[in-house]
C-alpha positions in Angstrom: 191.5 161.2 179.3 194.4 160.6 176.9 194.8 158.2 174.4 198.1 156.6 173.1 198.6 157.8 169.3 198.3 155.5 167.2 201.4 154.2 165.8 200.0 152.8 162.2 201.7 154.1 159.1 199.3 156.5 157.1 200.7 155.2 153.7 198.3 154.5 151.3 200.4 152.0 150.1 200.3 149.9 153.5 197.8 147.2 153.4 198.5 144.8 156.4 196.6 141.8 156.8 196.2 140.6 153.0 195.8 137.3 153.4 192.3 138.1 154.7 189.9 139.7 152.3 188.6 143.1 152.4 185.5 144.4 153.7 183.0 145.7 152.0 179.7 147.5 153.2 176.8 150.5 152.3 176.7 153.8 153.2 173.7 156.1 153.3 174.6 159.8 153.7 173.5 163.4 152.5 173.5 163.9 148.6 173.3 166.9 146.2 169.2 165.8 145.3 169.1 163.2 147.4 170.0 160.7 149.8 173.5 158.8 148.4 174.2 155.0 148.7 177.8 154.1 148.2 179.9 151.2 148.9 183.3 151.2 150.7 185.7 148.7 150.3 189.1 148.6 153.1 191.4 146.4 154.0 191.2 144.2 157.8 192.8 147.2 159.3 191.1 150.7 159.4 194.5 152.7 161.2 196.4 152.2 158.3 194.8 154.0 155.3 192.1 156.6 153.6 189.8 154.7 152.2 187.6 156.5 149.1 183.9 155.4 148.8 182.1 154.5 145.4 178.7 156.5 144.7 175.8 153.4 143.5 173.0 155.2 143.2 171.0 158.0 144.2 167.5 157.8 146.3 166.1 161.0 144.4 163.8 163.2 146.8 160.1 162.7 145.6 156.8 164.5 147.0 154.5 162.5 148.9 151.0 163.7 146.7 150.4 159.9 146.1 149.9 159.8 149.9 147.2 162.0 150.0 149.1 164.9 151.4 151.0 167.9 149.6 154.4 167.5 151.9 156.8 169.0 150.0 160.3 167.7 151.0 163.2 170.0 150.4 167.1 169.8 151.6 168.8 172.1 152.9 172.1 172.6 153.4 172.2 168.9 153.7 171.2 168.7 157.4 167.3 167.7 155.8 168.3 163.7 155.9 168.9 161.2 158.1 169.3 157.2 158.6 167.9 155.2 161.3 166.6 151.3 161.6 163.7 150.1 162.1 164.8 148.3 165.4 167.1 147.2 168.0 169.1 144.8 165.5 169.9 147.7 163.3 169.3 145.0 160.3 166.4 146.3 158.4 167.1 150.2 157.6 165.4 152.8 156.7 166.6 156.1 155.4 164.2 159.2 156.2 164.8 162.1 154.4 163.4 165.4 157.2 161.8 168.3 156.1 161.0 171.4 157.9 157.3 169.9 157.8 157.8 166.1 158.2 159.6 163.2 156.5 159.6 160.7 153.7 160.3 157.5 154.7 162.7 154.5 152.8 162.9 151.1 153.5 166.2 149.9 152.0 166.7 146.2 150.6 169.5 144.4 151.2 170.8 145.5 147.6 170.2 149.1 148.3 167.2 149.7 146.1 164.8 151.6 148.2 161.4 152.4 147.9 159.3 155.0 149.2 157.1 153.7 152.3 155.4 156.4 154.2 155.1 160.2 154.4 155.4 161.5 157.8 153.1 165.3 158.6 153.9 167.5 161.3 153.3 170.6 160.0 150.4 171.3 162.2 152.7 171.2 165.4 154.3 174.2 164.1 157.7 172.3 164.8 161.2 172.9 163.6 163.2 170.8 161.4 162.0 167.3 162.4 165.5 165.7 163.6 164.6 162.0 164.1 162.2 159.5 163.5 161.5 156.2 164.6 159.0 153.8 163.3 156.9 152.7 167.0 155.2 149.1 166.1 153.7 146.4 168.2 155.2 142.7 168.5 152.0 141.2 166.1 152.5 144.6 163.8 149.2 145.3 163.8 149.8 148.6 164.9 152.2 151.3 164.1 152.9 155.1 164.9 155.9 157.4 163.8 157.7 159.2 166.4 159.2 162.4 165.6 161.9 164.4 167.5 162.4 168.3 167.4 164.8 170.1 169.1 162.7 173.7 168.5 162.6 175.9 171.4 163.0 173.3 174.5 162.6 170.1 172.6 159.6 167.9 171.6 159.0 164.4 170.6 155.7 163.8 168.9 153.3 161.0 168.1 152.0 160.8 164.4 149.2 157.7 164.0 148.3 156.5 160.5 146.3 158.0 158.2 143.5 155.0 157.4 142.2 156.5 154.3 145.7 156.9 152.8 147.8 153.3 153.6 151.1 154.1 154.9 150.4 157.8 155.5 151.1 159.7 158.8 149.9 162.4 160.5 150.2 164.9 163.1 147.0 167.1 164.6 147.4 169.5 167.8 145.3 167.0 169.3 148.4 164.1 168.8 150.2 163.4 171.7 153.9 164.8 172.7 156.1 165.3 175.2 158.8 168.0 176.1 162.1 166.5 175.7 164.7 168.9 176.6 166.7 169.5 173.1 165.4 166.1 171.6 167.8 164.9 169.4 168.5 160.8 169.1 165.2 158.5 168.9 165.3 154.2 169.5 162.7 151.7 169.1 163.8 148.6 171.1 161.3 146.0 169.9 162.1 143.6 171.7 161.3 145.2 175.1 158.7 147.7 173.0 160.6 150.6 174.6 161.2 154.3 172.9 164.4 155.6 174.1 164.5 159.4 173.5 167.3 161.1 174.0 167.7 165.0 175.1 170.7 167.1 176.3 171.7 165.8 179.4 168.4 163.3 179.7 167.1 159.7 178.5 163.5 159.5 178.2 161.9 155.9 178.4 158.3 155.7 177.5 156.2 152.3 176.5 153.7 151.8 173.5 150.4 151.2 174.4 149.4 149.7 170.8 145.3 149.7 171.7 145.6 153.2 171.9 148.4 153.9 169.7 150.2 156.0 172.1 153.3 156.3 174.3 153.4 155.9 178.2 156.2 157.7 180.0 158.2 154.9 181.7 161.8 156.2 183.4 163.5 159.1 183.2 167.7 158.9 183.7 170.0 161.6 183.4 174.0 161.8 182.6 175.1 164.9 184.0 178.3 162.8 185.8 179.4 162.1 181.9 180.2 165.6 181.1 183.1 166.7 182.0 181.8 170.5 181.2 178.6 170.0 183.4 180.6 169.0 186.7 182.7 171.6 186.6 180.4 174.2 185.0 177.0 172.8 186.6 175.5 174.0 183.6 172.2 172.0 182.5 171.1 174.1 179.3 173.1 174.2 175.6 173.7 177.5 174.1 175.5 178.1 170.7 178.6 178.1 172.8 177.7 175.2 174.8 176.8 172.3 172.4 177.9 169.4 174.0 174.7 167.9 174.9 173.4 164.7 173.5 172.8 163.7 170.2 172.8 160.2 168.7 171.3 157.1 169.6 172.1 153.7 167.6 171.9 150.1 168.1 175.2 148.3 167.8 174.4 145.2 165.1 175.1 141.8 166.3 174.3 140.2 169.5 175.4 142.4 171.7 172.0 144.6 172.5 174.6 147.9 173.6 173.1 150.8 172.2 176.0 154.0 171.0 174.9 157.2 173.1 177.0 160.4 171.8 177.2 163.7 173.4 179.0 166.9 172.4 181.9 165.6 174.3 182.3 161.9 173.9 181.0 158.5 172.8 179.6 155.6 175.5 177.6 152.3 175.1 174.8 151.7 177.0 172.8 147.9 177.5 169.5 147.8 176.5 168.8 144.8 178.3 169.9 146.3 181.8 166.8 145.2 184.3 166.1 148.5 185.3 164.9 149.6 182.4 162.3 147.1 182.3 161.0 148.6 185.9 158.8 151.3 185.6 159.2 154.4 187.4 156.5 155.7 190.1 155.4 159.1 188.8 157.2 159.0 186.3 154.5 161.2 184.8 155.1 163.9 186.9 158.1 165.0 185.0 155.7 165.9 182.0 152.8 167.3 183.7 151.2 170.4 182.7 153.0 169.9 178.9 156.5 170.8 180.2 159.2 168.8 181.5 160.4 169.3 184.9 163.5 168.0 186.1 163.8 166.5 189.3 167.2 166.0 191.4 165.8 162.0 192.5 166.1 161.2 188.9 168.5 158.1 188.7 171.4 158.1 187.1 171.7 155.6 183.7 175.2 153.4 183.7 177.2 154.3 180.7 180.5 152.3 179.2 182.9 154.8 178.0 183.8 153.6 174.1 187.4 153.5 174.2 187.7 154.1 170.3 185.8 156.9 169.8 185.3 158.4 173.4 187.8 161.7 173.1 188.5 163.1 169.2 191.7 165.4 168.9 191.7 168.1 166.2 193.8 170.7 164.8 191.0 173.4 166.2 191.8 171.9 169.9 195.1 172.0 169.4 194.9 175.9 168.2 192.9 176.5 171.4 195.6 174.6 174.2 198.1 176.3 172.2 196.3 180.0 173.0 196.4 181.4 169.3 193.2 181.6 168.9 191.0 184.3 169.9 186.8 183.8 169.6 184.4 187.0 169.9 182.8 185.7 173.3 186.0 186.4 175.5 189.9 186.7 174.2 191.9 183.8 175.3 194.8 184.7 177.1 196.7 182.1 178.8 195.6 178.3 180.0 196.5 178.3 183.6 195.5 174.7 184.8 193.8 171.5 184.3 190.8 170.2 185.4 189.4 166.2 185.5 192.3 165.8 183.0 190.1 166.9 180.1 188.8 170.7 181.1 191.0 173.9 180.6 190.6 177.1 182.7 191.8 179.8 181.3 192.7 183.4 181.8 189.7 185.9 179.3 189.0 189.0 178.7 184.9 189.3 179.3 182.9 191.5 177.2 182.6 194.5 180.2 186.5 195.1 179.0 187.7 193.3 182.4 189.9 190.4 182.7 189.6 187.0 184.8 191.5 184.6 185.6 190.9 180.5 186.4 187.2 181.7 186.9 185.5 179.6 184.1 186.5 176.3 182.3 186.4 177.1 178.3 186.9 174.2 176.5 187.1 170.4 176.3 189.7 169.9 173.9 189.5 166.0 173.0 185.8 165.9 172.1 184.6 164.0 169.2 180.8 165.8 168.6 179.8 162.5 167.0 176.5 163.5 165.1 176.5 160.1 163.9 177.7 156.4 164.7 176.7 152.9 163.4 178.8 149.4 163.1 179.2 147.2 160.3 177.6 144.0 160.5 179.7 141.0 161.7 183.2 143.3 162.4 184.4 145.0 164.6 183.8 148.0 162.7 182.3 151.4 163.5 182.0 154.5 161.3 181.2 157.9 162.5 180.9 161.6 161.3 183.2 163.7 163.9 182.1 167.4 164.4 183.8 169.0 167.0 182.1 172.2 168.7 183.9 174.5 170.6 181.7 177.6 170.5 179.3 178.9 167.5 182.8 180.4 166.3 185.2 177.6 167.0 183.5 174.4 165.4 183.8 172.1 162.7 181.1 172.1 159.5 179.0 169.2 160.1 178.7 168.9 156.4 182.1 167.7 155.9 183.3 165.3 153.2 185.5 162.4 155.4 184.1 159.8 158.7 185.7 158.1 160.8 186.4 154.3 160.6 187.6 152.8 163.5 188.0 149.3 164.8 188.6 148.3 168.6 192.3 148.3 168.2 192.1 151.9 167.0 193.5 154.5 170.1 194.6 158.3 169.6 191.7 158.7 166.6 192.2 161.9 165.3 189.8 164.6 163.1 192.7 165.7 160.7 195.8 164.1 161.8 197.2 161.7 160.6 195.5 160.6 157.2 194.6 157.0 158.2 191.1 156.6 160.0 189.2 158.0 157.3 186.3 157.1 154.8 186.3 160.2 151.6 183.0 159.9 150.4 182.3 161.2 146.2 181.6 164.6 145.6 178.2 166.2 146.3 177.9 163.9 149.5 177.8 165.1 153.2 178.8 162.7 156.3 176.3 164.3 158.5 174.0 161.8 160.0 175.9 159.0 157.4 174.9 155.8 158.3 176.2 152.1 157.5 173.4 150.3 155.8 174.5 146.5 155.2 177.7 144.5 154.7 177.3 142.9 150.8 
């Protein structure tokens, strides 16, 4: 699909609409010892300027001895942290700084002060970096479990139940349940219909909390292989390093609206959480996760998906390197684009690594893909602000610990990574947009 560029002026010194008053909001993102909170301030209309954002304060990264573990928490390369909220209306956050053992978690007043309100354990699933983490509660909130998501090896999810003899402590044990989620990335709580959505790379994995037992019931399984444009072509169901365009991020939309943002490598889409079929359980469901592995079943149905027009295809100058043939990766040598395919897939003639050249075989590359890591709206706008990493192969990507998001509104078409200079949220030095969230309009 191609967008209209936009036709908004990228002077800084355009500010439309000034009879309205700006906007102003909180940001949570990656910071040199910590998690950063900022404030942004813009004008009513996000195409027509770079907007800088203010540093407030920084959550510094504490250990978690006080609750009666030794998790140590440590950053790295800024991919250790992460936002999400503690429900469906997105209104009360919480910022959860990942380790390679657990997380720390932050609830986050409407002011921005945060304080620290549970430590999160896995270390005895032998797990990779834990990449999301939901707090799991029942309506009376009674009862309460973390979930955590690792996309090690195949992909996990994992149940961590309190700690009783140290409040607000949680904890793994190989005896804990989990599930195989195929690449895990994005976790939601839906309160309201006390649904976990998990989200893996070409699969979303419904399960329901059974709060006298403190533990999660498989509940429907849905895939959205039809929504990548690599996978009907390619018919490829696992991600490599060279074929990252799997899912990724789950968030609630704020507001009435109950849509939920579901990014993949490739684009953006909406989903609503109070469809009807959700609420229907699946028969044997269970049997995609018997024997502790996840196997995928062709009668699995098929979850509806609303294209977001604003952020569903993300030019960049990489993509257009690659249409324009000048760039060569190590995988194959890029010759020629011969054709197009479902108006977004090129096929191109390569040079494979046996020395021998092909022609229209394979497609290569999706060109306008936004690899949003992460997505969130501002409360009572039209607002949404991601963090766009393209991913072309492990040699032809964007650093996802770049220094600008997106900020889009629902008049905004032709978005672009680098071009031109409007779009954009800088954020102070030392911070990283991966995984940035929007925290509350002030």
């Amino acid at each position: 699909m191609t967008h209209k560029k936009s036709d908004f002026s990228a002077s800084a010194d355009a500010l439309p609409n000034n009879d309205k008053p700006p906007i102003t909001f909180l940001l949570a993102a990656s910071k040199t010892g910590g998690i950063g909170i900022c404030s942004v301030i813009i004008n009513q209309d996000p195409n027509s300027n770079n907007f800088l954002a203010t540093h407030k304060h920084t959550i510094t990264l504490s250990n978690a001895d006080s609750y009666g573990t030794d998790l140590k928490v440590t950053p790295f390369d800024g991919e250790s942290l992460s936002v999400h909220s503690t429900d469906s209306s997105g209104q009360q956050a919480i910022v959860i700084s990942h380790s390679s053992g657990g997380a720390l978690v932050y609830k986050v007043a409407p002011s921005g002060v945060t304080a620290l309100f549970a430590a999160v354990d896995t270390r005895d699933y032998q797990a990779s970096a834990v990449h999301s983490v939901e707090l799991v509660q029942s309506k009376d909130q009674s009862k309460t479990i973390t979930v955590t998501a690792s996309p090690s090896s195949k992909g996990y999810i994992y149940i961590n139940r309190p700690n009783y003899k140290e409040q607000g402590d949680f904890w793994g044990d190989l005896n804990t349940s989990w599930y195989t989620v195929p690449h895990a990335h994005g976790l939601l709580w839906d309160s309201r219909t006390q649904i976990l959505y998990a989200l893996g790379n070409a699969t979303l994995h419904l399960f329901k909390f059974n709060a006298e037992f403190s533990k999660l019931i498989p509940h429907k399984l849905y895939n959205f292989y039809e929504y990548y444009d690599r996978y009907q072509t390619l018919g490829k169901q696992e991600e490599t390093e060279d074929f990252a365009d799997g899912g990724h991020d789950l968030y609630p939309e704020t507001g009435a609206s109950r849509h939920c943002f579901l990014t993949t490598g490739e684009h953006a889409y909406t989903f609503d959480l109070d469809a009807p079929e959700h609420l229907i359980a699946a028969p044997h469901v269970h049997k995609y996760y018997e024997n502790s592995t996840f196997t995928y079943s062709a009668d699995c149905p098929q979850i509806k998906l609303l294209e977001h027009h604003s952020l569903f295809s993300v030019n960049s100058n990489l993509s257009r390197k690659i249409e324009s043939g000048k760039i060569d990766d190590d995988s194959f040598k890029l010759k020629s684009i011969t054709k197009l395919h479902h108006d977004m897939v090129k096929v191109a003639t390569f040079t494979n690594s046996d020395g021998k050249t092909y022609q229209g075989e394979r497609p290569i590359f999706v060109l306008e893909k936004g690899g949003i890591k992460s997505m969130s709206s501002v409360t009572s706008t039209d607002l949404l602000v991601a963090n766009s990493t393209p991913w072309f192969t492990s040699n032809l990507s964007y650093d996802y610990n770049s220094s600008e998001l997106l900020i889009v509104n629902s008049h905004t078409v032709g978005v672009d990574k680098d071009q031109p200079s409007h779009n954009k949220i800088k954020l102070p030095s030392g911070y990283s947009t991966y995984k940035a969230r929007v925290l509350l309009s002030t």
